[in-house]
Backbone as CSV, one residue per row, in Angstrom:
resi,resn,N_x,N_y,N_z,CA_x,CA_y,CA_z,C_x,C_y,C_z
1,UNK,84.347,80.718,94.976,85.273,79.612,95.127,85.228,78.695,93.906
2,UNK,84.069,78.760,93.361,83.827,78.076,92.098,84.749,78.520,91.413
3,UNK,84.661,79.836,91.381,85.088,80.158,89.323,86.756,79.999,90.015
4,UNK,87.414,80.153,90.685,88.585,79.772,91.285,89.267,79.008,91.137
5,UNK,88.491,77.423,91.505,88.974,76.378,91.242,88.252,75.957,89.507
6,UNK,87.554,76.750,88.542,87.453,76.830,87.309,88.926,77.361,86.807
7,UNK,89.270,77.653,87.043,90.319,78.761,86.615,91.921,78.466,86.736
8,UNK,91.837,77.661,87.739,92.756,76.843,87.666,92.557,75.418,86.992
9,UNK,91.373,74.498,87.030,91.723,73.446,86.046,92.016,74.053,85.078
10,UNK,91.229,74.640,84.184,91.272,75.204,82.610,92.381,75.415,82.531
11,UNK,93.485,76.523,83.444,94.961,76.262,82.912,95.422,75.387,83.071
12,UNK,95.366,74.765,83.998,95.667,73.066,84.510,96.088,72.480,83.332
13,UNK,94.507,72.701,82.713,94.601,71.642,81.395,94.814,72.036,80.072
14,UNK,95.347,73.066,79.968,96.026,74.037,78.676,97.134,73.680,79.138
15,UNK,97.732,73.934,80.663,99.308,73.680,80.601,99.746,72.195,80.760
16,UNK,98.957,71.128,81.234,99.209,69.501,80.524,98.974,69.599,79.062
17,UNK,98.038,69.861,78.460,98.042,69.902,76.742,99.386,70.310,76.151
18,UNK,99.538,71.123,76.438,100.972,71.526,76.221,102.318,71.245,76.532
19,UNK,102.427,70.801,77.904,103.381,69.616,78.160,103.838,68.530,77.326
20,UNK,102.286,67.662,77.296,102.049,66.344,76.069,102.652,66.647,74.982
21,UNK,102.042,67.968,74.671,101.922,67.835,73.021,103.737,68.558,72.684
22,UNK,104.486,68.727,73.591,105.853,70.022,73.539,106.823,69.055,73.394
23,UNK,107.602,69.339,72.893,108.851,68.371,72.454,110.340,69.481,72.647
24,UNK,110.300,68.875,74.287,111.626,69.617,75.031,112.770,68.277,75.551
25,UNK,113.406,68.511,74.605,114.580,67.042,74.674,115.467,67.853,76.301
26,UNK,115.373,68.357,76.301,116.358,68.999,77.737,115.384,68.464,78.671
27,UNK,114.350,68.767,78.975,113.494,68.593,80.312,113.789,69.967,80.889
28,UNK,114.329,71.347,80.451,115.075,72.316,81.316,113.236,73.281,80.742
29,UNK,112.672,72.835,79.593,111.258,73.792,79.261,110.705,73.808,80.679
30,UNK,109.921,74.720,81.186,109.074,74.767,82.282,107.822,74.480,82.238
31,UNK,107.454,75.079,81.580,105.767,74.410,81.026,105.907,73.359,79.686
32,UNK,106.610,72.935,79.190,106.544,71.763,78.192,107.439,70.467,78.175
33,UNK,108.165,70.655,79.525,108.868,69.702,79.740,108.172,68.310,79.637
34,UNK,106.866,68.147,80.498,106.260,66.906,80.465,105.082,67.531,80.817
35,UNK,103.569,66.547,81.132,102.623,67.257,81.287,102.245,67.308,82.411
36,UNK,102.738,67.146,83.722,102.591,67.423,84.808,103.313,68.813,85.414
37,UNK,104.320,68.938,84.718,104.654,70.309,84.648,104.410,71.567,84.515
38,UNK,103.600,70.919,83.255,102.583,71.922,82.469,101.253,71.983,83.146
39,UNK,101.018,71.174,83.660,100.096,71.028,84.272,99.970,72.318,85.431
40,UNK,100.495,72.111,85.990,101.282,72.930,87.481,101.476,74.222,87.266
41,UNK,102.222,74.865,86.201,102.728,75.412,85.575,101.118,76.260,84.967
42,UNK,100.592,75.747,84.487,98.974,76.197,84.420,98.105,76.762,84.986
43,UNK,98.198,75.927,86.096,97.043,75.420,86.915,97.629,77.178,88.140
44,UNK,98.634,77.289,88.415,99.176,78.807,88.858,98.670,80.010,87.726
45,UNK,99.227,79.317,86.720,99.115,80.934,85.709,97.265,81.079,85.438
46,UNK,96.301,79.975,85.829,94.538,79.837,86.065,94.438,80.813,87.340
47,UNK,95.393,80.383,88.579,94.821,80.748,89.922,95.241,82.685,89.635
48,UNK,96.931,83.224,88.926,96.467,84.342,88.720,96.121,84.598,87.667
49,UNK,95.143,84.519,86.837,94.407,85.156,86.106,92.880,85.372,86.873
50,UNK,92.465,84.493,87.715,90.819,84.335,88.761,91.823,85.840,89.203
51,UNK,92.300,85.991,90.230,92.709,87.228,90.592,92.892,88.383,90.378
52,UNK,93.735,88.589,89.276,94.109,89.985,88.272,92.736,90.095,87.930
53,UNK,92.090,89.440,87.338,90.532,89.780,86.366,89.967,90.182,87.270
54,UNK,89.702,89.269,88.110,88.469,89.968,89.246,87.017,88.986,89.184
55,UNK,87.168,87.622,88.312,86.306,86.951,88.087,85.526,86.801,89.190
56,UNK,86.460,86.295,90.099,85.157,85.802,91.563,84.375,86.693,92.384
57,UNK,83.467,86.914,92.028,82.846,87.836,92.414,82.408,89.295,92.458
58,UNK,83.289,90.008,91.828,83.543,91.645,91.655,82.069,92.095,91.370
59,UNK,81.292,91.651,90.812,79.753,92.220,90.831,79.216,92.273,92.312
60,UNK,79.344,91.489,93.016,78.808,91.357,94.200,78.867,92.954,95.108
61,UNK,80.215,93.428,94.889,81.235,94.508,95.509,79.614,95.901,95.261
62,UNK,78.962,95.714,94.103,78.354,96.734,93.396,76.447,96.291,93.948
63,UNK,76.425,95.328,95.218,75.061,95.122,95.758,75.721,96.030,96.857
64,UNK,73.660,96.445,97.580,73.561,96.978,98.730,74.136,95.760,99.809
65,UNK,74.484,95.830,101.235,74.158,94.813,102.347,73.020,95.676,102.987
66,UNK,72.749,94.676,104.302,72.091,95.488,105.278,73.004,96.797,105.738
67,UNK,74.090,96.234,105.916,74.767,97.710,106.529,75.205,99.062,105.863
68,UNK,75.434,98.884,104.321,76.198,99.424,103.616,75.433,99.793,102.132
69,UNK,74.902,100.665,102.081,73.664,100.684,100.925,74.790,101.570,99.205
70,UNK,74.733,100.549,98.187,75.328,100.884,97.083,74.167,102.106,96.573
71,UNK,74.946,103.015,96.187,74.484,104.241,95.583,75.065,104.818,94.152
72,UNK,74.061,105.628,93.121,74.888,106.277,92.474,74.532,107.522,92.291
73,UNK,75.091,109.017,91.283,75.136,110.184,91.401,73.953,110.571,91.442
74,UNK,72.824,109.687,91.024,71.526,110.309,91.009,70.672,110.562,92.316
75,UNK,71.541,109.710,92.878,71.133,109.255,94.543,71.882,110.119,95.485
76,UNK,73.449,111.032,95.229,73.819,111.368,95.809,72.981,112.247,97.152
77,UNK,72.910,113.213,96.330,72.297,114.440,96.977,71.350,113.902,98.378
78,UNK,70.444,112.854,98.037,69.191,112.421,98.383,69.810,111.591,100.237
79,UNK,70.590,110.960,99.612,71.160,109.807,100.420,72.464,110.452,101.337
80,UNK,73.327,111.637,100.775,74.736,112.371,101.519,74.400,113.474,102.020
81,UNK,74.259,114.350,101.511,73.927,115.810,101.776,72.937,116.165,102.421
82,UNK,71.542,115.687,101.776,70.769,115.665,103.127,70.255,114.625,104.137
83,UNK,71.279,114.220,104.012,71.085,112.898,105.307,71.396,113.868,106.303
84,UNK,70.594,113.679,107.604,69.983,113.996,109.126,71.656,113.653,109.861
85,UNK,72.055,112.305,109.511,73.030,111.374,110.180,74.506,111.846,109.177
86,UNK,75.476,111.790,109.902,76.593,111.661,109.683,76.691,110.630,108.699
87,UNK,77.426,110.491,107.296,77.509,109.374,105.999,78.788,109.218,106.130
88,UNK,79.456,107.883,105.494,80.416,107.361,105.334,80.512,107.081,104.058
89,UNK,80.686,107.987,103.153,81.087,107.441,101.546,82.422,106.353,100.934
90,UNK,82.421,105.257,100.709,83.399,104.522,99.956,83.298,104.354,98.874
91,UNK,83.849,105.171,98.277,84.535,105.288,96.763,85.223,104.370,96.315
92,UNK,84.840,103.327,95.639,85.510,102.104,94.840,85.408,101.717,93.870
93,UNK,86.175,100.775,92.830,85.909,99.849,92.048,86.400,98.435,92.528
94,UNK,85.024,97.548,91.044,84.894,96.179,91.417,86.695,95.552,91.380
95,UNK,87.173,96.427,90.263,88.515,95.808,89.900,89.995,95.665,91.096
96,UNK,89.576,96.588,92.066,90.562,97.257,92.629,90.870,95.999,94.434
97,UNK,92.016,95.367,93.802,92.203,94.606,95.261,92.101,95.163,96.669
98,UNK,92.967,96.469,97.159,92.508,96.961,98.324,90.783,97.126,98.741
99,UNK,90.389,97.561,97.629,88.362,97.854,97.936,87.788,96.577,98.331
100,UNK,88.462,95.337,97.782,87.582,94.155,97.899,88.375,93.585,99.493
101,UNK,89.156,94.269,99.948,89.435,93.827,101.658,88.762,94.580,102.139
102,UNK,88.554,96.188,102.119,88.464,97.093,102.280,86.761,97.023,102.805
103,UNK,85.379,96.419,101.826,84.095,96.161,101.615,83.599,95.582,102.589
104,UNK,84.033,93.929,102.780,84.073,93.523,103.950,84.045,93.966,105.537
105,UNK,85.235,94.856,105.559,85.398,95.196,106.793,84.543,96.436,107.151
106,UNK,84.754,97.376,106.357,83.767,98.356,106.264,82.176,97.987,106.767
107,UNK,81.568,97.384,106.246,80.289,96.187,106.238,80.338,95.950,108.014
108,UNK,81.441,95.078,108.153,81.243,94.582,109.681,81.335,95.847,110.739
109,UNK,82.037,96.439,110.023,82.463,97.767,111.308,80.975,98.513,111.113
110,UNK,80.452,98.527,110.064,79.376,99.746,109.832,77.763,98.795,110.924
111,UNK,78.135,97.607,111.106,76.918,97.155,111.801,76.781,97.662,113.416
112,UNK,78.564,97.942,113.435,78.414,98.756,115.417,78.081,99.952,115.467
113,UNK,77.664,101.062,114.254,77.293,102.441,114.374,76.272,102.764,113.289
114,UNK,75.195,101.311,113.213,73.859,101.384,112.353,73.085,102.554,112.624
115,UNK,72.907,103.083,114.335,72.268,103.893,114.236,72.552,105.508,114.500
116,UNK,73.724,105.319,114.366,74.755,106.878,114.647,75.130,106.942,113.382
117,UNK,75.200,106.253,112.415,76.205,106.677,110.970,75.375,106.079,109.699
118,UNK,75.357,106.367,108.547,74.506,105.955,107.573,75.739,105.492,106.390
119,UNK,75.883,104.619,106.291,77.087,104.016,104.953,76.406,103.994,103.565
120,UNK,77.134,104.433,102.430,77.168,104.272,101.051,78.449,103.778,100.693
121,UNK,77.888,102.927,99.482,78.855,103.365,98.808,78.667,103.315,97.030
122,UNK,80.409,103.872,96.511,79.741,104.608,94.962,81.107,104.081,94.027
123,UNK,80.429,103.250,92.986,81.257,102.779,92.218,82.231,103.596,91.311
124,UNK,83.016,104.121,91.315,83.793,105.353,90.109,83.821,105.536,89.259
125,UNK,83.774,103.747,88.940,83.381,103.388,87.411,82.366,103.812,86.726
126,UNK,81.084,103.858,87.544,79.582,103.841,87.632,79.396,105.728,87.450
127,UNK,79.870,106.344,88.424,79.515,107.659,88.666,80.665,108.317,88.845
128,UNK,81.399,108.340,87.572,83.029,109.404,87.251,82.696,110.614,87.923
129,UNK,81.494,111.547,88.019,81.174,113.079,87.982,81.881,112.766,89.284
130,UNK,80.679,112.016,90.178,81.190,112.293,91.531,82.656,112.040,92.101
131,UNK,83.357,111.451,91.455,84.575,111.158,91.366,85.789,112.151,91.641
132,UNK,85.070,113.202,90.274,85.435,114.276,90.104,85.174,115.258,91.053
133,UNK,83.941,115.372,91.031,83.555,116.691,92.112,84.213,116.744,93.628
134,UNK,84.884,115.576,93.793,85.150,115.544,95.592,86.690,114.784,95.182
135,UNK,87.226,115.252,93.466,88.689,114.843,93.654,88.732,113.748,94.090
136,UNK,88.197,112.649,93.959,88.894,111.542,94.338,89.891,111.100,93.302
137,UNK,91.606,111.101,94.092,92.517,110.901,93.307,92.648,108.942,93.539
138,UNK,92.368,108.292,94.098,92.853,106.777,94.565,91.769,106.404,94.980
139,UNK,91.778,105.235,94.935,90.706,104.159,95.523,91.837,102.716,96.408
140,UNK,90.655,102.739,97.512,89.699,102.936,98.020,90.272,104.400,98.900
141,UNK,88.512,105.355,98.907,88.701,106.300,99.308,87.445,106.937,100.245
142,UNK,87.382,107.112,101.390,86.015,106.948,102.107,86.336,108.718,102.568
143,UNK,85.088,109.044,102.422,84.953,110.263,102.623,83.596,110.258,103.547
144,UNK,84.320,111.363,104.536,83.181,111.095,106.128,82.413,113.048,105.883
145,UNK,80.780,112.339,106.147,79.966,113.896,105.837,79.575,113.857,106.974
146,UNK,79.535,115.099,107.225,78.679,115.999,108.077,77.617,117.311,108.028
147,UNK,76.477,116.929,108.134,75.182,117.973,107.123,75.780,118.596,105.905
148,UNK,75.965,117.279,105.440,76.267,117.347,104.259,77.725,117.977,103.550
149,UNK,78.657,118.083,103.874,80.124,118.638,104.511,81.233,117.543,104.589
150,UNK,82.263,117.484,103.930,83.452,116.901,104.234,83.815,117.116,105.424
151,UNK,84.205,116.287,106.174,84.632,116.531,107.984,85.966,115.801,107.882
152,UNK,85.664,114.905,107.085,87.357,114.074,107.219,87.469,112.891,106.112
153,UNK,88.476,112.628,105.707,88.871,111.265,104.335,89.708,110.705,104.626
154,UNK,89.770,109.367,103.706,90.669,108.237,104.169,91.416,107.649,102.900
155,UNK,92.490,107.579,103.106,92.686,107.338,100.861,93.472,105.908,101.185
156,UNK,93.008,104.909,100.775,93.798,103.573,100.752,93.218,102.628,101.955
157,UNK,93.963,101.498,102.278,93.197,100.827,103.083,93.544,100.646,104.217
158,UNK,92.669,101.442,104.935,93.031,101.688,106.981,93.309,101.159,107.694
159,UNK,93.961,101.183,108.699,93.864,100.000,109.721,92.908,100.190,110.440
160,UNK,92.458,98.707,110.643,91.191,99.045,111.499,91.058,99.277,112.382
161,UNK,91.877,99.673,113.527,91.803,100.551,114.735,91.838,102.090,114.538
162,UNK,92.612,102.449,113.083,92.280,103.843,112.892,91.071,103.748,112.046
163,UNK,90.318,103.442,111.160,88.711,103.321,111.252,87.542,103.152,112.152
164,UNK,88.261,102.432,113.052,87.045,102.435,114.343,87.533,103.776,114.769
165,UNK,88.825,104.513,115.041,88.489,105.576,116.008,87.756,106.628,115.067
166,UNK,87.914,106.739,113.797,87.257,107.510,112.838,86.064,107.714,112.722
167,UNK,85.567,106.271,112.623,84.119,106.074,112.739,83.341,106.798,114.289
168,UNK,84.139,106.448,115.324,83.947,106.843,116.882,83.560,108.454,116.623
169,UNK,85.112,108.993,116.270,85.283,110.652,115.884,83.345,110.839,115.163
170,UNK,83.587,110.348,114.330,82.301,110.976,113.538,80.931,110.737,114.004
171,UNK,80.873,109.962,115.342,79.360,109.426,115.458,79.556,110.363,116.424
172,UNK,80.695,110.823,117.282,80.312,111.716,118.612,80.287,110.795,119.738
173,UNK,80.757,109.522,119.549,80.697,108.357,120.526,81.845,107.701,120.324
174,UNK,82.393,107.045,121.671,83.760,106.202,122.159,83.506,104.924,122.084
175,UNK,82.505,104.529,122.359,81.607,103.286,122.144,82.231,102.097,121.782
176,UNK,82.171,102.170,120.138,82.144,101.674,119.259,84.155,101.255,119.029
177,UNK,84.353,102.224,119.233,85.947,102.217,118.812,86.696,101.582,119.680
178,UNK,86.006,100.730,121.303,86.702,99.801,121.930,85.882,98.555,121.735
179,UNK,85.157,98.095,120.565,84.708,97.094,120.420,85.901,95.940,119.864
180,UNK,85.957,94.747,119.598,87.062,93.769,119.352,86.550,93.984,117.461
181,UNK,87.266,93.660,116.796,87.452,93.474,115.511,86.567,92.870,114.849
């Protein structure tokens, strides 16, 4: 929320500087008409640039939680294939707006099938091979294992009633998939 409201003064105050300093005899300039304009006019073109970049936070996307353990190719094998439990792979980057709705929810849903399902996930950026090896054409892209086995994939961002029944499908339990949101 910080770098957010950083991001908007700083244009804020590039687009008043520029207002002040602009010499628009019409008043019809948009950003140099006056410096409240510019101001405004800024202080938007601050709020999308925090966005497009990915400033607020996008490292975060690349920690473990309790529910959801970040992995990379070296780890694959160890952590997917021979996992005992059914895995939930999410294939993402920090940059990518759907992944950063996508993380969240994933996270909350993965705490109702902690002990039926085991979550990763794997940056693309981080580990291209694996990227490659299982074709991932789009992100976000969750790929569901079974002893070690593709059983089923998800390309883009789900609704979450078809993720809970997915998640349900793959644990072997109904459970979970009439829980509330």
């Amino acid at each position: 929320m910080l770098a957010l409201i950083l991001c908007a003064l700083i244009g804020g105050g590039i687009g008043a500087a520029l207002g002040w300093s602009g010499k628009c005899s019409t008043g019809t300039c948009p950003l140099i008409a006056n410096w409240r304009r510019g101001a405004l006019y800024g202080m938007m073109v601050g709020i999308v640039f925090y966005f497009v970049t990915g400033v607020g936070g996008s490292a975060g996307m690349n920690q473990s939680t309790s529910n959801v353990k970040h992995i990379t190719g070296a780890e694959f094998e160890a952590e997917v294939v021979h996992s005992t439990k059914p895995v939930v792979a999410d294939f993402y980057a920090t940059w990518c707006g759907p992944c950063k709705i996508l993380s969240p929810r994933l996270d909350k849903l993965a705490g109702s099938f902690t002990n039926e399902i085991k979550f990763v996930k794997i940056n693309v950026d981080e580990s291209p091979d694996l990227s490659q090896r299982f074709n991932v054409q789009g992100i976000p892209t969750l790929l569901f294992f079974r002893n070690g086995r593709i059983v089923d994939n998800l390309l883009g961002l789900p609704a979450p009633d078809d993720l809970k029944a997915r998640l349900a499908s793959l644990s072997g339990t109904n459970s979970a998939a009439s829980d509330s949101r």
